[in-house]
Every structure is written in structure tokens, then in C-alpha cells.
C-alpha positions as MATLAB code, in Angstrom:
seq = 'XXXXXXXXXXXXXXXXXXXXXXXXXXXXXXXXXXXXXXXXXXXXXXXXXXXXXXXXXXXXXXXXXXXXXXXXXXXXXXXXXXXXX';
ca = [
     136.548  281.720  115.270;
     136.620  283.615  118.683;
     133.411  285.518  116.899;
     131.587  282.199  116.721;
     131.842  281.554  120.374;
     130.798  285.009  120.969;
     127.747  284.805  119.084;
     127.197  280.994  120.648;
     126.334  282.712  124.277;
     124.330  285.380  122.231;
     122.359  283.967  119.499;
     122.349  281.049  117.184;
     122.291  283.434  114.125;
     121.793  281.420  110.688;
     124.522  281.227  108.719;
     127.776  281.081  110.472;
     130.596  282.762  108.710;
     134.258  281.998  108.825;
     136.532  284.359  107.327;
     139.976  283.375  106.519;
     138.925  279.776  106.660;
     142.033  278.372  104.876;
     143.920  279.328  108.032;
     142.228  277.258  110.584;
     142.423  273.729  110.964;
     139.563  272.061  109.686;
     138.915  270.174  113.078;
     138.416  273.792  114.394;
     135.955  274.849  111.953;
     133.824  272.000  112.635;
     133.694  272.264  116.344;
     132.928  276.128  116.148;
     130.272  275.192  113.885;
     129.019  272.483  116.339;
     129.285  274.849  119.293;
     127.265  277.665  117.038;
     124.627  274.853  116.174;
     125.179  276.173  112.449;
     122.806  274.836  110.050;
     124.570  276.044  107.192;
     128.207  277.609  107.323;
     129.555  280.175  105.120;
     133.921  279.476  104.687;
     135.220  282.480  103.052;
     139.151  282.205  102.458;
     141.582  282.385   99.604;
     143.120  279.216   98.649;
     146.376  280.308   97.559;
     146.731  281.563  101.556;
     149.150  280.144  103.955;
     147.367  276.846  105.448;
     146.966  276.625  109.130;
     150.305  275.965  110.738;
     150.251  273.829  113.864;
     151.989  275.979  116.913;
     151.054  274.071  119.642;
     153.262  271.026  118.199;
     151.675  268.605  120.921;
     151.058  265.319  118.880;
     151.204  264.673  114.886;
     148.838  266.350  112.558;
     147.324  266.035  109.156;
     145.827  269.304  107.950;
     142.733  268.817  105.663;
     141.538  271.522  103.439;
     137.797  272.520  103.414;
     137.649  271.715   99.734;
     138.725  268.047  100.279;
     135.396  267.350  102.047;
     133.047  270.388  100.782;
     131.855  270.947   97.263;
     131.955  275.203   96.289;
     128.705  276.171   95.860;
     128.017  276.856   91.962;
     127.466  280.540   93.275;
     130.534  281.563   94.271;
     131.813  284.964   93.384;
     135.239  284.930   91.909;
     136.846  288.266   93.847;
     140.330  287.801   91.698;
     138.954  289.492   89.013;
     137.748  292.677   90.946;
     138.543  296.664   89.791;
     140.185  297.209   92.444;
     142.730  294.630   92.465;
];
């Protein structure tokens, strides 16, 4: 995320990439790609990874997953069946 703000002051590079975007609350991800002006926005993550866990504890929270309001795109690559893993 803190690479998306970065790139904000820089350039408004096309598309925005979030790596381990199963960690971050989706409120977060959609304000970073506000901020970055992102016209398309690339969430790379493994879904069997711990979800975000709220440490600031300040008022209730519901955690939505990506998926829940996304579709996958058809191209995905499926990186569980890799050599090297």
C-alpha cells in the first residue's frame, strides 16, 4: 500500500498492483486505488492467507474479501501448481 502512495506523488502509472491483497482491508485497497487514480487494479494475494486483522480496535468492523465484490479475471494463473513448490 505505502508503494501506492509513493507512486501517487510520482506518477499515475497504469495498472496499480497490490500484493498480498488478502491482508488489507478492503476499505484500504479502495482508497489507495482512489488516491493512485487507478484505472484498472491488479490484487495479487493467496486466499488461503491470514485476512486482515484489525489492530487499531477503534470502532466495530466487518472485513470484506476482494472476491465478494470482484469477479477473477478468466486469466488468472494458478501459481499452486508451480515446479518449484
Amino acid at each position: 500500500m505505502a508503494s501506492i502512495s509513493e507512486r501517487v506523488q510520482r506518477t499515475h502509472t497504469q495498472p496499480s498492483l497490490i500484493d498480498e491483497a488478502m491482508m488489507n482491508h478492503f476499505g484500504a485497497i479502495i482508497t489507495a486505488a482512489l488516491l493512485a487514480k487507478a484505472k484498472e487494479l491488479l490484487l495479487i494475494g493467496d486466499i488461503n492467507q491470514i485476512p486482515h486483522i484489525d489492530r487499531h480496535n477503534v470502532f466495530p468492523m466487518s472485513y470484506e474479501k476482494p472476491n465478494a465484490v470482484a469477479k477473477s479475471p478468466e486469466n488468472c494463473y494458478d501459481l499452486t501448481e508451480t515446479p518449484w513448490m
